[in-house]
PQR file of N, CA, C, O and H, with PARSE charges and radii, in Angstrom:
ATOM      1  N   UNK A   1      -2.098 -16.544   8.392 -0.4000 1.5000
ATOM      2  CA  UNK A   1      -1.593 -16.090   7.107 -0.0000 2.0000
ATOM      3  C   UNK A   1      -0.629 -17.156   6.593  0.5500 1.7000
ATOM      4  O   UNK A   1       0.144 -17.726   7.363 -0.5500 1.4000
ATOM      5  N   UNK A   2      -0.684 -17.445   5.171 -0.4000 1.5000
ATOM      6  CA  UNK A   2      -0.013 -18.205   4.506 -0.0000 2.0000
ATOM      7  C   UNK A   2       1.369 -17.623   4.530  0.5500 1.7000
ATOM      8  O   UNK A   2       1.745 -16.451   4.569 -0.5500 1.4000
ATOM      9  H   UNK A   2      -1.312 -16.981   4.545  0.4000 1.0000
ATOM     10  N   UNK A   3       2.239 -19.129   4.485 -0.4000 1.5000
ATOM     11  CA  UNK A   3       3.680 -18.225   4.187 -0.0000 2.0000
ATOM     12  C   UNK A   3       3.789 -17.397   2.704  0.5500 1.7000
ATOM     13  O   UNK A   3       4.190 -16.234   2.641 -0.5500 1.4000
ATOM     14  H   UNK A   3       1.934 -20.081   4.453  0.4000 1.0000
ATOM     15  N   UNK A   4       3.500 -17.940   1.898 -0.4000 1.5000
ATOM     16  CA  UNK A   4       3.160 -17.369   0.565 -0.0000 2.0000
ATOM     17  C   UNK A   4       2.471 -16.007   0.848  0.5500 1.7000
ATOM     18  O   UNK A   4       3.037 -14.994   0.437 -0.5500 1.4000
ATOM     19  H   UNK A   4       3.174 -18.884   1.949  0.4000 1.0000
ATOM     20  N   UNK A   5       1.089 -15.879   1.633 -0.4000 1.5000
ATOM     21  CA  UNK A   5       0.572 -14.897   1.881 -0.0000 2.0000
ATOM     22  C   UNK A   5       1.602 -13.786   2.891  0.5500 1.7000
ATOM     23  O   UNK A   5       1.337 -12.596   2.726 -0.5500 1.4000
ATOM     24  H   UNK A   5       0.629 -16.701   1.968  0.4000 1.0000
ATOM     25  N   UNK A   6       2.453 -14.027   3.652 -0.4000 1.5000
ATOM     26  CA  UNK A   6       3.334 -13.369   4.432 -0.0000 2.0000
ATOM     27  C   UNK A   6       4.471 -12.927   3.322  0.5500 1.7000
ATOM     28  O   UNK A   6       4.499 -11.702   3.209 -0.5500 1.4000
ATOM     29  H   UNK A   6       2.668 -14.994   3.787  0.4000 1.0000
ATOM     30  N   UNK A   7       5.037 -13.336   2.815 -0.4000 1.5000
ATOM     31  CA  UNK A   7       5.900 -13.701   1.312 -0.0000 2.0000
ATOM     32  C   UNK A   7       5.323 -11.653   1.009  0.5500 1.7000
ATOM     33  O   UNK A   7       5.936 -10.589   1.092 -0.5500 1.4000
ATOM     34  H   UNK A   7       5.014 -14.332   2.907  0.4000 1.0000
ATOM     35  N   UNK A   8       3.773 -12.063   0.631 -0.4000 1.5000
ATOM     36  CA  UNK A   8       3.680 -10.780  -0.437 -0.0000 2.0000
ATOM     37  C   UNK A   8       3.367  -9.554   0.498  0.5500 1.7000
ATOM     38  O   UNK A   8       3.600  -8.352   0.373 -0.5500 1.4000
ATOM     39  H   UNK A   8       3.275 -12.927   0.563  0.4000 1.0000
ATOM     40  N   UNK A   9       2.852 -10.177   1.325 -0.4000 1.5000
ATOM     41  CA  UNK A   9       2.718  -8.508   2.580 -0.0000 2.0000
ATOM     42  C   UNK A   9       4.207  -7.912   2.760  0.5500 1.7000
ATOM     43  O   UNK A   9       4.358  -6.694   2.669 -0.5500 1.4000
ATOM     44  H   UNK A   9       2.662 -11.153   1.427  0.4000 1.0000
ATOM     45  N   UNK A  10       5.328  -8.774   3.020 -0.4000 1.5000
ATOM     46  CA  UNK A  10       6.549  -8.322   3.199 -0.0000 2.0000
ATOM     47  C   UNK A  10       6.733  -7.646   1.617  0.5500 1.7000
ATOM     48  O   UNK A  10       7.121  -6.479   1.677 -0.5500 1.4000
ATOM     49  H   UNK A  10       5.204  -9.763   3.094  0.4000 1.0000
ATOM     50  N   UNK A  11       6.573  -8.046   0.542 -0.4000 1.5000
ATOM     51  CA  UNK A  11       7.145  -7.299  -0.623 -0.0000 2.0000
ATOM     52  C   UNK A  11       6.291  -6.091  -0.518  0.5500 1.7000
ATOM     53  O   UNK A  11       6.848  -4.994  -0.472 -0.5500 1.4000
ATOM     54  H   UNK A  11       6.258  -8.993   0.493  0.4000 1.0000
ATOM     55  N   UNK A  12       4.624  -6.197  -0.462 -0.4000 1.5000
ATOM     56  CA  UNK A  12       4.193  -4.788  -0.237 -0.0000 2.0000
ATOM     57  C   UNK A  12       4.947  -3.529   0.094  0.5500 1.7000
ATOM     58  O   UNK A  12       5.232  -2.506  -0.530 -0.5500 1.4000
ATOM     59  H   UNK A  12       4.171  -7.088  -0.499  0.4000 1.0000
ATOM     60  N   UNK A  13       5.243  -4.152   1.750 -0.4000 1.5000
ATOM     61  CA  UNK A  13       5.963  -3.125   2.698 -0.0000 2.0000
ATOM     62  C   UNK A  13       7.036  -2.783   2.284  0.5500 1.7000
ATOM     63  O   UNK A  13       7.426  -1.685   2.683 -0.5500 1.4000
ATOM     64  H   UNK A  13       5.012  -4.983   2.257  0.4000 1.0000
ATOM     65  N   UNK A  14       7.796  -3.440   1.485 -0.4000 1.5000
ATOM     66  CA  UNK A  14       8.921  -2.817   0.911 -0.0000 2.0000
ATOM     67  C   UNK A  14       8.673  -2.448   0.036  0.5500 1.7000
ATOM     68  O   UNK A  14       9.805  -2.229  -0.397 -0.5500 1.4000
ATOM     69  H   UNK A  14       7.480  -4.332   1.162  0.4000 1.0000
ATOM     70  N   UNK A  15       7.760  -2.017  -1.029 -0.4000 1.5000
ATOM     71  CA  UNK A  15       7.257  -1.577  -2.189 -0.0000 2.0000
ATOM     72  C   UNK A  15       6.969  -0.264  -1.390  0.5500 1.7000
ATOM     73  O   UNK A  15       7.870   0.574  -1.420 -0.5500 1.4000
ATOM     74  H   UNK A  15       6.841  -2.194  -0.678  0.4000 1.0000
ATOM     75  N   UNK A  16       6.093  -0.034  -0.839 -0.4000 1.5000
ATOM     76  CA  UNK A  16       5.377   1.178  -0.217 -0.0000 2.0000
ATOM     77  C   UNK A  16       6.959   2.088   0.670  0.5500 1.7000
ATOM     78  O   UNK A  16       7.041   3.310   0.788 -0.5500 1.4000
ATOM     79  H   UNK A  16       5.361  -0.715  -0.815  0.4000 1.0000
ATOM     80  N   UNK A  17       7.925   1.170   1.122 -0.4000 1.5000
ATOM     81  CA  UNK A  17       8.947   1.667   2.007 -0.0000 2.0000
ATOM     82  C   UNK A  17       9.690   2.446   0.434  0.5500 1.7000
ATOM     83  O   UNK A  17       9.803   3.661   0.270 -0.5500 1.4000
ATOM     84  H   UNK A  17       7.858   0.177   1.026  0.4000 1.0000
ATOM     85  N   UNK A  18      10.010   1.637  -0.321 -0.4000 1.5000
ATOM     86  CA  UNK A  18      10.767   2.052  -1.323 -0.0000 2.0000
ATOM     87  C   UNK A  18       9.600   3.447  -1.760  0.5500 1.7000
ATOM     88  O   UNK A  18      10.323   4.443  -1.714 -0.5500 1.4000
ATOM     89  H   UNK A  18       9.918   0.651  -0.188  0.4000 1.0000
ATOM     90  N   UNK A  19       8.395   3.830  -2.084 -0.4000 1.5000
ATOM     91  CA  UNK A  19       7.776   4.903  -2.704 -0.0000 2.0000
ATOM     92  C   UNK A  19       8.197   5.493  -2.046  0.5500 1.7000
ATOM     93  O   UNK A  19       9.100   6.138  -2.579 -0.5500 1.4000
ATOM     94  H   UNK A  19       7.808   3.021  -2.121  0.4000 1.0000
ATOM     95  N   UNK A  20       8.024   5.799  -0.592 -0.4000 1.5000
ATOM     96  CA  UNK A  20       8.138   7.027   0.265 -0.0000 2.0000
ATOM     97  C   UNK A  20      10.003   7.181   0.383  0.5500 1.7000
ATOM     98  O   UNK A  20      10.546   7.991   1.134 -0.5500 1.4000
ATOM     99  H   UNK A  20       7.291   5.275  -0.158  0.4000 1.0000
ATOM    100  N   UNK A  21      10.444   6.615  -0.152 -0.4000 1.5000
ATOM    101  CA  UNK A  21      12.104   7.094   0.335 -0.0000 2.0000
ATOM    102  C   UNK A  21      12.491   7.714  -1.242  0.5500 1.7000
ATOM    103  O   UNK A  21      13.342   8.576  -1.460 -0.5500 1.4000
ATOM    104  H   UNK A  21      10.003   5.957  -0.762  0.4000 1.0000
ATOM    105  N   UNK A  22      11.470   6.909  -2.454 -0.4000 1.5000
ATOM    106  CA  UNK A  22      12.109   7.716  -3.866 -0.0000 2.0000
ATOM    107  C   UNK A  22      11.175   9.008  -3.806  0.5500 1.7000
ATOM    108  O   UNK A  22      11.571   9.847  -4.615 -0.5500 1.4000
ATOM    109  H   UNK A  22      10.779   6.208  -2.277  0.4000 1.0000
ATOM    110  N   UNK A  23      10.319   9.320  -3.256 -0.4000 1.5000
ATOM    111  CA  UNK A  23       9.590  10.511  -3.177 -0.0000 2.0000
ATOM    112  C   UNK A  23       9.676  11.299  -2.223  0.5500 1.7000
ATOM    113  O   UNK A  23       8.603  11.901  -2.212 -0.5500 1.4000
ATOM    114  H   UNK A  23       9.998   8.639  -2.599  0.4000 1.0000
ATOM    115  N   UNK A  24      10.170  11.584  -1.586 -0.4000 1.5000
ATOM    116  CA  UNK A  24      10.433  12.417  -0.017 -0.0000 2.0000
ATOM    117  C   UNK A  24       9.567  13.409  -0.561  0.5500 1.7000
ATOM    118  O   UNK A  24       8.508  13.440   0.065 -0.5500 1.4000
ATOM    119  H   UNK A  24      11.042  11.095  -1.595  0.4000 1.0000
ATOM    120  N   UNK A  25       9.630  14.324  -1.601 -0.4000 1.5000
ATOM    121  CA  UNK A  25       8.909  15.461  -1.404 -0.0000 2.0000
ATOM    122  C   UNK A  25       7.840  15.255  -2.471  0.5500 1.7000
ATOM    123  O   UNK A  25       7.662  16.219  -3.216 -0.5500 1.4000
ATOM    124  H   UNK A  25      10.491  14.299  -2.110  0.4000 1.0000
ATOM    125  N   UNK A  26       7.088  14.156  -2.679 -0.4000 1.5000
ATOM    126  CA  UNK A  26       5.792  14.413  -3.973 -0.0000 2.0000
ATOM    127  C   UNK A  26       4.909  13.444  -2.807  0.5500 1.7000
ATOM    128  O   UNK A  26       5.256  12.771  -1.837 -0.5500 1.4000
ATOM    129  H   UNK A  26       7.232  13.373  -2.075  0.4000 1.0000
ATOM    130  N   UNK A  27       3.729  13.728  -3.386 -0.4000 1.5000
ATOM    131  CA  UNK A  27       2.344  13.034  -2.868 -0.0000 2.0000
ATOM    132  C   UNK A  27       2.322  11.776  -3.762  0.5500 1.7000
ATOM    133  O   UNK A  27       1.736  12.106  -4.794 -0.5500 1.4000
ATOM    134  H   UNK A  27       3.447  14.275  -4.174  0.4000 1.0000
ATOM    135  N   UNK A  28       2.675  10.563  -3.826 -0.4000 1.5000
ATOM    136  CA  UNK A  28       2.747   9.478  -4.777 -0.0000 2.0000
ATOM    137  C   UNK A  28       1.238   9.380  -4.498  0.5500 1.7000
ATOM    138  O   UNK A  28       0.832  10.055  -3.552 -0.5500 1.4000
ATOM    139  H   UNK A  28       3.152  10.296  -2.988  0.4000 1.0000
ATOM    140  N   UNK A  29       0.153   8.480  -5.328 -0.4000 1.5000
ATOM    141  CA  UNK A  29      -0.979   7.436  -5.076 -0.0000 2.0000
ATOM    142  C   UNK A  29      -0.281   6.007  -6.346  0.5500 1.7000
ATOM    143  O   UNK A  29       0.388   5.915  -7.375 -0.5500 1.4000
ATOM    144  H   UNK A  29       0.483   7.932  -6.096  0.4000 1.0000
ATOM    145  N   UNK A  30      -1.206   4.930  -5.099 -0.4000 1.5000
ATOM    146  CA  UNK A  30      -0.969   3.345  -5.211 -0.0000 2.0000
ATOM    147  C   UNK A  30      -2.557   3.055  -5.613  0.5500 1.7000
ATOM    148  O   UNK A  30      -3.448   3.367  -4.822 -0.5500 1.4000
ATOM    149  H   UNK A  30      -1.749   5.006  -4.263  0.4000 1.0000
ATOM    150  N   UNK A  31      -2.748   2.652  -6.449 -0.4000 1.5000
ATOM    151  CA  UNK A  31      -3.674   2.330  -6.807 -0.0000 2.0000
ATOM    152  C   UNK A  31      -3.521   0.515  -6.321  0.5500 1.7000
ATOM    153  O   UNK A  31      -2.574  -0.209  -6.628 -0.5500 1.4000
ATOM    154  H   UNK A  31      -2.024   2.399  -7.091  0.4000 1.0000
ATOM    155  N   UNK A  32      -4.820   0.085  -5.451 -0.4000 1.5000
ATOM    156  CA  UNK A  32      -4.088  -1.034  -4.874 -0.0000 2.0000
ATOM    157  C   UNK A  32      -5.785  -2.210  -5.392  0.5500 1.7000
ATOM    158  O   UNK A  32      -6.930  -1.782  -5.539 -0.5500 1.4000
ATOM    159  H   UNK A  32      -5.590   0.673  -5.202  0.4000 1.0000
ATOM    160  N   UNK A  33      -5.312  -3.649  -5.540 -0.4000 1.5000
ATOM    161  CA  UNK A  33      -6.351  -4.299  -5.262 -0.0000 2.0000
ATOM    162  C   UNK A  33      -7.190  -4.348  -3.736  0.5500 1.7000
ATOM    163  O   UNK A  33      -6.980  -3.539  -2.832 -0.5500 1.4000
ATOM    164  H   UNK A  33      -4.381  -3.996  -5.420  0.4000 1.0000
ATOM    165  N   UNK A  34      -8.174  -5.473  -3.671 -0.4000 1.5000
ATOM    166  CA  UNK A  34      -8.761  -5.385  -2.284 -0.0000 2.0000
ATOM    167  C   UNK A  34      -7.725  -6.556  -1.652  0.5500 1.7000
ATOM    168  O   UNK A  34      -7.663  -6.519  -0.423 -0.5500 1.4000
ATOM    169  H   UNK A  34      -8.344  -6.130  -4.405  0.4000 1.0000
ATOM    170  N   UNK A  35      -7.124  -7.311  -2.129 -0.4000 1.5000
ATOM    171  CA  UNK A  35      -5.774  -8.042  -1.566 -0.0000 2.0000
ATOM    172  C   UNK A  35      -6.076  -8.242  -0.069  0.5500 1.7000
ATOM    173  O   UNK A  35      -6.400  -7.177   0.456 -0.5500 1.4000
ATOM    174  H   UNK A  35      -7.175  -7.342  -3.127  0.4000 1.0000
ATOM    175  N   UNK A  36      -6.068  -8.903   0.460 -0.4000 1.5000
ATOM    176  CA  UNK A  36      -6.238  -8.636   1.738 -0.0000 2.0000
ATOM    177  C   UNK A  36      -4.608  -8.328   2.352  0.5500 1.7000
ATOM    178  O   UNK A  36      -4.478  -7.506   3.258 -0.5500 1.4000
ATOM    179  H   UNK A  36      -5.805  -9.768   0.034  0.4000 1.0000
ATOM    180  N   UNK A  37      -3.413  -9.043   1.791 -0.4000 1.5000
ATOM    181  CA  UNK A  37      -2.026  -8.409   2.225 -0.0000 2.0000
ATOM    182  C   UNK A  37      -2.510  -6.696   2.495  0.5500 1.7000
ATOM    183  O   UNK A  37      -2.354  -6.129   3.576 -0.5500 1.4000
ATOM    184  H   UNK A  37      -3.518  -9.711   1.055  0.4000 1.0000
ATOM    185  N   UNK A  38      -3.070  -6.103   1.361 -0.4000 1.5000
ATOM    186  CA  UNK A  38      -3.163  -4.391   1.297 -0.0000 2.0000
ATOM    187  C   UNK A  38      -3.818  -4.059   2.544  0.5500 1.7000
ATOM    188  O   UNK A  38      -3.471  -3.009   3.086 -0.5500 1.4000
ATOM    189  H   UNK A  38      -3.197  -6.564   0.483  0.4000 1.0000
ATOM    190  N   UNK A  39      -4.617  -4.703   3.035 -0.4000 1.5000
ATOM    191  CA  UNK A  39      -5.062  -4.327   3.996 -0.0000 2.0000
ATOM    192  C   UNK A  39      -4.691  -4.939   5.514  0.5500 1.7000
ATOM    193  O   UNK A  39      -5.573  -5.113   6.355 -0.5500 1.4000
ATOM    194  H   UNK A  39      -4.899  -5.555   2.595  0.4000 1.0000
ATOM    195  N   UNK A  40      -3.424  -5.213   5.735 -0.4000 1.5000
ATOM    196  CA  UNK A  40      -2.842  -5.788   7.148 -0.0000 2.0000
ATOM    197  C   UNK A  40      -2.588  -4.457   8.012  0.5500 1.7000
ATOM    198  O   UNK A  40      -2.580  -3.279   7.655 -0.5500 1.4000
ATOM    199  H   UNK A  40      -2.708  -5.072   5.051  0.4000 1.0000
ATOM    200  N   UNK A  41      -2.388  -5.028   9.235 -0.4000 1.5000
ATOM    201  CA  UNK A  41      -2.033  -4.117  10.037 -0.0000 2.0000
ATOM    202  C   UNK A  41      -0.779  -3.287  10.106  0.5500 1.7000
ATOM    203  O   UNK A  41      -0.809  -2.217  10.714 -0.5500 1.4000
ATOM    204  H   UNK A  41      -2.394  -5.985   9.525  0.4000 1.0000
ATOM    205  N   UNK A  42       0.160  -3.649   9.609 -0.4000 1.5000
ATOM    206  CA  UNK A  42       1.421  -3.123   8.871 -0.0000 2.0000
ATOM    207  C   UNK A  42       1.134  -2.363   8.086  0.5500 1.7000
ATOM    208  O   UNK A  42       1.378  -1.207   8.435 -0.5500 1.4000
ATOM    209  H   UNK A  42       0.184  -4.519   9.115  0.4000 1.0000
ATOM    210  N   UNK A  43       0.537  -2.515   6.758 -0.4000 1.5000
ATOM    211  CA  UNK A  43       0.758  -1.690   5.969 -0.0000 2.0000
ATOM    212  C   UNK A  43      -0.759  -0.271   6.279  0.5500 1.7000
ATOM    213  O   UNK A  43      -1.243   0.529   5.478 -0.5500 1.4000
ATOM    214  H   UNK A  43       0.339  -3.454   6.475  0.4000 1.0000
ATOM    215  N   UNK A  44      -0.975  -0.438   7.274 -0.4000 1.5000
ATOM    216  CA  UNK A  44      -2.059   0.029   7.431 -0.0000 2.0000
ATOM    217  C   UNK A  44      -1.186   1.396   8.245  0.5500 1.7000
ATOM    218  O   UNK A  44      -1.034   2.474   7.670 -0.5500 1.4000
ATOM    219  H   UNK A  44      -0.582  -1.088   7.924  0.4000 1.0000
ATOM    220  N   UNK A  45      -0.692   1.138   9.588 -0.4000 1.5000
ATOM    221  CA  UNK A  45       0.330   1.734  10.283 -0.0000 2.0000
ATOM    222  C   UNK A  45       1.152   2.104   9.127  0.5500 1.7000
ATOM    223  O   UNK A  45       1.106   3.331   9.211 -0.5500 1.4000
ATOM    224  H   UNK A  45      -0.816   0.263  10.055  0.4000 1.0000
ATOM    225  N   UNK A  46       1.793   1.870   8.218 -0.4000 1.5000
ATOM    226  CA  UNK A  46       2.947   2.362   7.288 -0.0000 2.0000
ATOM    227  C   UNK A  46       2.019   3.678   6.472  0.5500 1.7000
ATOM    228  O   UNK A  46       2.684   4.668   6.167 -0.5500 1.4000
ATOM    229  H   UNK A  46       1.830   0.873   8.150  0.4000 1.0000
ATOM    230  N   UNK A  47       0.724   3.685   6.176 -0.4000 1.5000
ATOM    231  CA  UNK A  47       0.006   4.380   5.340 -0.0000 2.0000
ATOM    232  C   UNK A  47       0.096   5.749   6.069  0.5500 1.7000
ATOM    233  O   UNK A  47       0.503   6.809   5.591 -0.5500 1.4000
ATOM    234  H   UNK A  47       0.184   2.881   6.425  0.4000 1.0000
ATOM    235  N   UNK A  48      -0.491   5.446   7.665 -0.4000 1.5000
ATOM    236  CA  UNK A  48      -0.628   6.157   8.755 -0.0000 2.0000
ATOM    237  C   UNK A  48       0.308   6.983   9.189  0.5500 1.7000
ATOM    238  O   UNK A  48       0.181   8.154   9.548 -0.5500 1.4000
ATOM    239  H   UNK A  48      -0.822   4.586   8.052  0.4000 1.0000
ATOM    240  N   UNK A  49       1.511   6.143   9.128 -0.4000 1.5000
ATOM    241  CA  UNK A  49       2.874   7.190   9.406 -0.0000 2.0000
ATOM    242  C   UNK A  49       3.417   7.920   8.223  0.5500 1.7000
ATOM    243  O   UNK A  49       4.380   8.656   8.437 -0.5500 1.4000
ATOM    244  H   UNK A  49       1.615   5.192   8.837  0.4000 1.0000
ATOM    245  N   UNK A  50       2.809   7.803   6.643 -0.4000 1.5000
ATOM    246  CA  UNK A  50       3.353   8.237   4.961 -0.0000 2.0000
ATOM    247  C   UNK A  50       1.556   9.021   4.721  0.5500 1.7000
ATOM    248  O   UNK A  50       0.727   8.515   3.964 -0.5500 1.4000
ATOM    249  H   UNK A  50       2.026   7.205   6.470  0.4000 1.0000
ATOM    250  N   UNK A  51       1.300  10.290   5.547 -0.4000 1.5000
ATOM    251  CA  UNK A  51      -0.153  10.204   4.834 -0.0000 2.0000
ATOM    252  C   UNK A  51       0.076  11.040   3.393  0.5500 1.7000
ATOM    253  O   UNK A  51      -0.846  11.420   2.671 -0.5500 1.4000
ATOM    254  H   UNK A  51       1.973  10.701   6.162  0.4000 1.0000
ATOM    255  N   UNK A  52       1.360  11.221   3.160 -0.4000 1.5000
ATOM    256  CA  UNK A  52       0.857  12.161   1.737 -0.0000 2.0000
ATOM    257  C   UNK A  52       1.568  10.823   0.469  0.5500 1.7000
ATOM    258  O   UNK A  52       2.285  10.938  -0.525 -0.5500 1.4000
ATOM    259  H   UNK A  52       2.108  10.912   3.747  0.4000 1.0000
ATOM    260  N   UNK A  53       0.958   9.698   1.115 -0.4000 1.5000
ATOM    261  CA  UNK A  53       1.364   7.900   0.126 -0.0000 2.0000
ATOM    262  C   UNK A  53      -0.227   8.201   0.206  0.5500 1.7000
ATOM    263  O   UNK A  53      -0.663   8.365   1.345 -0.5500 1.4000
ATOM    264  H   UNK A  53       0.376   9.604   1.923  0.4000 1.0000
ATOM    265  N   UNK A  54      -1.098   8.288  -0.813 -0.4000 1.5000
ATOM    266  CA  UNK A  54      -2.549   8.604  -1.450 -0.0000 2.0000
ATOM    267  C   UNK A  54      -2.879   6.760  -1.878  0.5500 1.7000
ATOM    268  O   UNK A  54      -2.118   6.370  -2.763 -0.5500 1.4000
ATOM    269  H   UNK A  54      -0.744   8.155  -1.739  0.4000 1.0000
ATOM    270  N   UNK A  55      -3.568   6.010  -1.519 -0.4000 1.5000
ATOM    271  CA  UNK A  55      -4.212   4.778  -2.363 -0.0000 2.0000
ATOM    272  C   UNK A  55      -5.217   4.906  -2.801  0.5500 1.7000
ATOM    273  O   UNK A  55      -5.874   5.946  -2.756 -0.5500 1.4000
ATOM    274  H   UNK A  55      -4.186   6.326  -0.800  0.4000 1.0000
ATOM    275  N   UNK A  56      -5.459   4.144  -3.180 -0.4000 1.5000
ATOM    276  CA  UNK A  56      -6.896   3.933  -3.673 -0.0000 2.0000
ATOM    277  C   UNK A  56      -7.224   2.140  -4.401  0.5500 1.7000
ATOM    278  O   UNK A  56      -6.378   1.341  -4.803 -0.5500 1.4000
ATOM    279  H   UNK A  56      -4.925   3.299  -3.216  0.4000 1.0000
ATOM    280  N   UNK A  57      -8.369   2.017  -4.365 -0.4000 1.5000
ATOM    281  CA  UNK A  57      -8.957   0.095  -4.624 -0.0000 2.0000
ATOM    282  C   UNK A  57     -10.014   0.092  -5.654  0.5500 1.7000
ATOM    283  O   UNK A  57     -10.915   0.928  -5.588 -0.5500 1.4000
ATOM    284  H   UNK A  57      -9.057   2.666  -4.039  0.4000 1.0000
ATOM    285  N   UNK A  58      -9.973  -0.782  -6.602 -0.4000 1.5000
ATOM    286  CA  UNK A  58     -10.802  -0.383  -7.520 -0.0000 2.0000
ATOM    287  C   UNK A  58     -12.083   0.006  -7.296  0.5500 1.7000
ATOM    288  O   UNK A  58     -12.751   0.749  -8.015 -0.5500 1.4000
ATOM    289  H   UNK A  58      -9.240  -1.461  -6.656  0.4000 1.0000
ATOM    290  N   UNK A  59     -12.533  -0.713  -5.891 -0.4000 1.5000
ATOM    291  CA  UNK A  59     -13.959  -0.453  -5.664 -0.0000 2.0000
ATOM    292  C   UNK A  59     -14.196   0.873  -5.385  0.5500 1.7000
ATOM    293  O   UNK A  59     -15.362   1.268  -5.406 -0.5500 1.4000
ATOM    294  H   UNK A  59     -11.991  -1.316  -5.307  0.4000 1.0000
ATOM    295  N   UNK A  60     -13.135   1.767  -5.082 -0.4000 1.5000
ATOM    296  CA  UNK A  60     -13.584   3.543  -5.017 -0.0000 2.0000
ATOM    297  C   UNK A  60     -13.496   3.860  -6.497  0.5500 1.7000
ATOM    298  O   UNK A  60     -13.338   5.073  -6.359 -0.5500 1.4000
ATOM    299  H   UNK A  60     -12.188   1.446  -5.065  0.4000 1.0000
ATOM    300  N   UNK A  61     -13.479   3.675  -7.842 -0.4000 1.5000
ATOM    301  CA  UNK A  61     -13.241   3.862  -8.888 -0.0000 2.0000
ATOM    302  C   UNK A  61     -14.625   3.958  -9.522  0.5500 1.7000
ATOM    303  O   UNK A  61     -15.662   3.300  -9.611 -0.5500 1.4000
ATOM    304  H   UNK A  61     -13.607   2.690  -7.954  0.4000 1.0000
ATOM    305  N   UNK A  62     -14.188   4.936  -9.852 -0.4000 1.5000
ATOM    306  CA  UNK A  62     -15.651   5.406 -10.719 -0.0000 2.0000
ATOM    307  C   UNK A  62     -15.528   4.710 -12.147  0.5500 1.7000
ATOM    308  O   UNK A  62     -14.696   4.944 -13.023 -0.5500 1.4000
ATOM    309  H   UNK A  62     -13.346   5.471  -9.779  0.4000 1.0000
ATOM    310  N   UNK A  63     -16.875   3.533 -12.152 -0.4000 1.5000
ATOM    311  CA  UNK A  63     -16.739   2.947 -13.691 -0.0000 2.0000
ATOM    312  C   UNK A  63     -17.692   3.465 -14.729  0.5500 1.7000
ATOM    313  O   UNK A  63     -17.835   3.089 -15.893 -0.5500 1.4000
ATOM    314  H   UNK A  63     -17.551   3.344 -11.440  0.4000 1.0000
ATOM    315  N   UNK A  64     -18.266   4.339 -14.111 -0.4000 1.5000
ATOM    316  CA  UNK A  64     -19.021   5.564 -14.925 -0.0000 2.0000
ATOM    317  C   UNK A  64     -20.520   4.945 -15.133  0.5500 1.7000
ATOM    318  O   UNK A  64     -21.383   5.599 -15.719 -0.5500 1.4000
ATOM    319  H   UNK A  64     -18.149   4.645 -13.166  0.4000 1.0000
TER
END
């Protein structure tokens, strides 16, 4: 991983850390690219331990 690429996985995780601490009690969804940061093992485990943090990637998006 690029440092640049490490750079934005760390802002992720604090993006996703910050949803779940301003929402304690709502079901947020992240509508996320296919990014590959979105998909590390971190934020993967962070999803895992926040399951009512809902995502979704455009490719589940219905373009009708």
């Amino acid at each position: 991983m690029s440092h640049g690429a490490m750079d934005r996985h760390h802002e992720f995780l604090r993006f996703l850390k910050q949803v779940a601490k301003a929402y304690p009690d709502r079901e947020p969804h992240v509508v996320m690219d296919n990014y590959a940061t979105h998909k590390s093992t971190e934020v993967r485990d962070l999803l895992d331990d926040n399951p009512r943090i809902h995502t979704t990637s455009p490719r589940h998006l219905d373009h009708g």
